[in-house]
C-alpha positions as CSV (number, residue, x, y, z in Angstrom):
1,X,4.6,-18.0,9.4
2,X,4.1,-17.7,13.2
3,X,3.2,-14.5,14.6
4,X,1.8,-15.5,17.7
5,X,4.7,-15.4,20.1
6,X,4.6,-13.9,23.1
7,X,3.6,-10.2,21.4
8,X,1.3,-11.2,18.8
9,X,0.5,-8.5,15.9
10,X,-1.0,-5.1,16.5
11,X,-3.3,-4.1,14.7
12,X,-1.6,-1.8,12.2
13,X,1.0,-4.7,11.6
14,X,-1.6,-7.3,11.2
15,X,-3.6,-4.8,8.3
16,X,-0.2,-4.6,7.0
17,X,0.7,-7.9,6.6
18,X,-3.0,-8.3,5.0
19,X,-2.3,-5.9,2.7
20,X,-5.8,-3.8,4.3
21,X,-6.2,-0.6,6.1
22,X,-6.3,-0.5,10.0
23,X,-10.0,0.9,9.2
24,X,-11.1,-2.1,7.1
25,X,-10.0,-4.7,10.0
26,X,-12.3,-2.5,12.3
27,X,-15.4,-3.1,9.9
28,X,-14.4,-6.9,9.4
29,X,-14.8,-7.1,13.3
30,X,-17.9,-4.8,13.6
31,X,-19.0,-7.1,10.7
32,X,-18.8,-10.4,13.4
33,X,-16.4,-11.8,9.9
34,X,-13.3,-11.4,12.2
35,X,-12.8,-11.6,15.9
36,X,-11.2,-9.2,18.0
37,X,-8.1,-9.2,20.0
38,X,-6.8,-11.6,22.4
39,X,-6.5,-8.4,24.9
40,X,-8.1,-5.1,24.7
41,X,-6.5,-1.6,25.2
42,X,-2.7,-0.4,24.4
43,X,-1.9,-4.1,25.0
44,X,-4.2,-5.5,21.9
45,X,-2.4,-8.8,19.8
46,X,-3.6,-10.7,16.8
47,X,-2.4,-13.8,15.8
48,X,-1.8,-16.5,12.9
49,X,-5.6,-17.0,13.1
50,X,-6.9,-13.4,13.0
51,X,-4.4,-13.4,10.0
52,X,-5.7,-16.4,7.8
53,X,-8.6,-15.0,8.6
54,X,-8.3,-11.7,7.0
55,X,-6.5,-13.0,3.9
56,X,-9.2,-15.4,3.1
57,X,-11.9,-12.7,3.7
58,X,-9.8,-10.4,1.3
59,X,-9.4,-13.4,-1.1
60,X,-13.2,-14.1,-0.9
61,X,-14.0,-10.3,-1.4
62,X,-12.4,-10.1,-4.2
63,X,-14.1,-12.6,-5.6
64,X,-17.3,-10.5,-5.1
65,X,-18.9,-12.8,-2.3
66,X,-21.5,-10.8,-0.5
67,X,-20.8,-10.1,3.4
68,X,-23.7,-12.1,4.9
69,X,-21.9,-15.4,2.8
70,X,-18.5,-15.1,4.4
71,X,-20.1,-14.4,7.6
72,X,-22.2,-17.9,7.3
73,X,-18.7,-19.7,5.2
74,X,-16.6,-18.6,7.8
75,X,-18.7,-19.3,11.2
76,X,-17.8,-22.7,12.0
77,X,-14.6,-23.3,10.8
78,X,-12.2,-24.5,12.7
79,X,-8.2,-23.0,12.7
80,X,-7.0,-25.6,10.6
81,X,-10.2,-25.7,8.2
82,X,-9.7,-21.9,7.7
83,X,-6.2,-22.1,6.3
84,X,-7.0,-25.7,4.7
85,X,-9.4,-22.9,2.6
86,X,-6.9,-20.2,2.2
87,X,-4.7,-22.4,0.2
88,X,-7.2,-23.7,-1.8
89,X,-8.0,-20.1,-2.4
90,X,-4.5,-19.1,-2.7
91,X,-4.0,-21.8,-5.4
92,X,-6.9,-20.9,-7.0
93,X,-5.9,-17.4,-7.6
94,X,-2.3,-18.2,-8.8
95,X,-4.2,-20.4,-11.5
96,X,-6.4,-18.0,-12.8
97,X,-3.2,-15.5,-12.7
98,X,-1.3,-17.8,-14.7
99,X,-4.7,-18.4,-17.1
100,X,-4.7,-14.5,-17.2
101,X,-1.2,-14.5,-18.2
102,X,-1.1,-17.2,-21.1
103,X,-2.0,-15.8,-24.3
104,X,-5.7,-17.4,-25.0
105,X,-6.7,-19.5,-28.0
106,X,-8.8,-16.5,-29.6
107,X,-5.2,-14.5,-29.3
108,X,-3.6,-17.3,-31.1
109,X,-5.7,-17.5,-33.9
110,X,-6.4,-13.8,-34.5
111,X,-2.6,-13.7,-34.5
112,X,-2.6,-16.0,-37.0
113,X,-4.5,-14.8,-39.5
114,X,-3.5,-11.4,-39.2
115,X,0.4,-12.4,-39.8
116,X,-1.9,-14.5,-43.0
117,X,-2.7,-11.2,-44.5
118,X,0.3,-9.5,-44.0
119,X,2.2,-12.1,-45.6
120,X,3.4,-10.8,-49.1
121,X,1.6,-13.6,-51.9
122,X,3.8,-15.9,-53.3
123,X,5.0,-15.4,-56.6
124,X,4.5,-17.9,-59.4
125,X,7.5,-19.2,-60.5
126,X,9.1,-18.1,-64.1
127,X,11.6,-20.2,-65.9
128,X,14.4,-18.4,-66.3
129,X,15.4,-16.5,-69.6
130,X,18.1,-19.2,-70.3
131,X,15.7,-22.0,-69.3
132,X,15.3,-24.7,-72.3
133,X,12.5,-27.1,-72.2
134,X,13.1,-30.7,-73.1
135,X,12.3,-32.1,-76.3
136,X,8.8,-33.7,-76.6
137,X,10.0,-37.1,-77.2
138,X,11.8,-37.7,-74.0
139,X,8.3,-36.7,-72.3
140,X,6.6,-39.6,-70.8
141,X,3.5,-40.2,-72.6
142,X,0.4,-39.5,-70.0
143,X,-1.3,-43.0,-70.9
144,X,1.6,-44.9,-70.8
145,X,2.7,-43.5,-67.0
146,X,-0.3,-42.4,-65.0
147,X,0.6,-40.6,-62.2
148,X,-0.8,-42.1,-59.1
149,X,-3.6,-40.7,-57.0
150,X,-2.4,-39.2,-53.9
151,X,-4.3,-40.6,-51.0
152,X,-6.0,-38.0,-48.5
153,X,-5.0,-37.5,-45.2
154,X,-7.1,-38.7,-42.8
155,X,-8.8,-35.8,-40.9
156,X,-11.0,-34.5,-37.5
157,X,-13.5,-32.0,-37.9
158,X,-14.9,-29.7,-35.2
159,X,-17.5,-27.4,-35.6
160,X,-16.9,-24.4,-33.6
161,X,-19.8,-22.1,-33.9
162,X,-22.6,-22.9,-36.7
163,X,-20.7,-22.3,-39.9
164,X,-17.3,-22.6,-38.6
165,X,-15.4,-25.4,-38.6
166,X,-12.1,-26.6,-37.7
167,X,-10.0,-29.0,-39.6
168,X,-7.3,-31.2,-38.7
169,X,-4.9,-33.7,-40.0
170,X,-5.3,-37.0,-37.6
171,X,-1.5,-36.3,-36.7
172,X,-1.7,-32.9,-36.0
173,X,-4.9,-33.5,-33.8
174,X,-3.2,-35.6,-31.4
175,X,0.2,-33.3,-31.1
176,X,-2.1,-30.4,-30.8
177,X,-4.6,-31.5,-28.8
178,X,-4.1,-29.3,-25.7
179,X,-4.9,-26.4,-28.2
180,X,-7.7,-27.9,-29.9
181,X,-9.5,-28.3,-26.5
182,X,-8.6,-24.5,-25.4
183,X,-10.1,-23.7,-28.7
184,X,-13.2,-26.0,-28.3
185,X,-13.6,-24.9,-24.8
186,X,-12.8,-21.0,-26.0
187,X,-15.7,-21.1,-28.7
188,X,-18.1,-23.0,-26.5
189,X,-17.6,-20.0,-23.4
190,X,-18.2,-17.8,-26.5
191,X,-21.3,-19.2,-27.8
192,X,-22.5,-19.1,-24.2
193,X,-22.2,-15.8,-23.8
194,X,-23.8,-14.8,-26.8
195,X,-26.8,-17.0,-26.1
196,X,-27.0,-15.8,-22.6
């Protein structure tokens, strides 16, 4: 977006397009974070540059960097290094948005076990009235058919938090993987808070 042609931005359009107040520019330049205008008086422009600018400071102020940092980031970067950043900022903040947005792995799980106990218990089944067992003799004899062993399912075990442990099937642990890590990675940010 060019908005340095021959007029440039005034500065109620560039706060505007920053999504600031006129005020807050003013403080950004008494602050040495933003430059002034190309001109001075009735006349006074801003342009693509002032703008990246402002949007990265915003970006970077939201992010609760103090203003003697963004004065010392911001000091030496050149036009094309400043908006090299905002995009990398801009990405940044569309990831976490999305992150925000997704529905995390404690979410999944508490949703999980609350539709568990909600779930009416299965009842055992009952022959029916009219249901006739077989006659003995055409029952296999338990020595002379054993029934064979099923073999166990190989599994992965995680341990989550001391105590807690998660349990896989070997199948089911690589088509779930993504989730396993997101849980992993969700207990581990836990435990770190708790320990911090």
């Amino acid at each position: 977006m060019d908005v340095s042609g021959e007029r440039g931005l005034s500065i109620e359009e560039l706060a505007d397009r920053a999504g600031v107040s006129v005020r807050t520019v003013r403080y950004y330049i008494s602050q040495g974070l933003l430059l002034g205008p190309a001109n001075r008086g009735k006349y006074a422009s801003y342009d693509d540059d002032h703008l990246a600018r402002l949007q990265l400071i915003r970006r970077l102020v939201d992010q609760h960097v103090p203003l003697a940092e963004l004065r010392e980031r911001l000091a030496h970067l050149s036009s094309e290094e400043l908006k090299a950043l905002l995009r990398q900022e801009e990405r940044h903040s569309r990831a976490l948005d999305q992150a925000r947005a997704e529905r995390s792995p404690r979410d999944h799980v508490s949703r999980l076990l609350a539709r568990g106990r909600t779930r009416p218990a299965v009842p055992s089944w009952q022959a029916p009235a009219d249901y006739q067992r077989a006659p003995a003799q055409h029952l296999p004899s338990p020595a002379a058919a054993p029934l064979p062993l099923a073999q166990p399912e190989p599994v992965q075990r995680w341990e989550l938090a001391p105590g807690v442990e998660l349990y896989a099937r070997a199948d089911s642990a690589q088509q779930y993987a993504q989730l396993i890590e997101r849980l992993l990675e969700s207990a581990r940010d836990e435990l770190g808070r708790d320990s911090g």
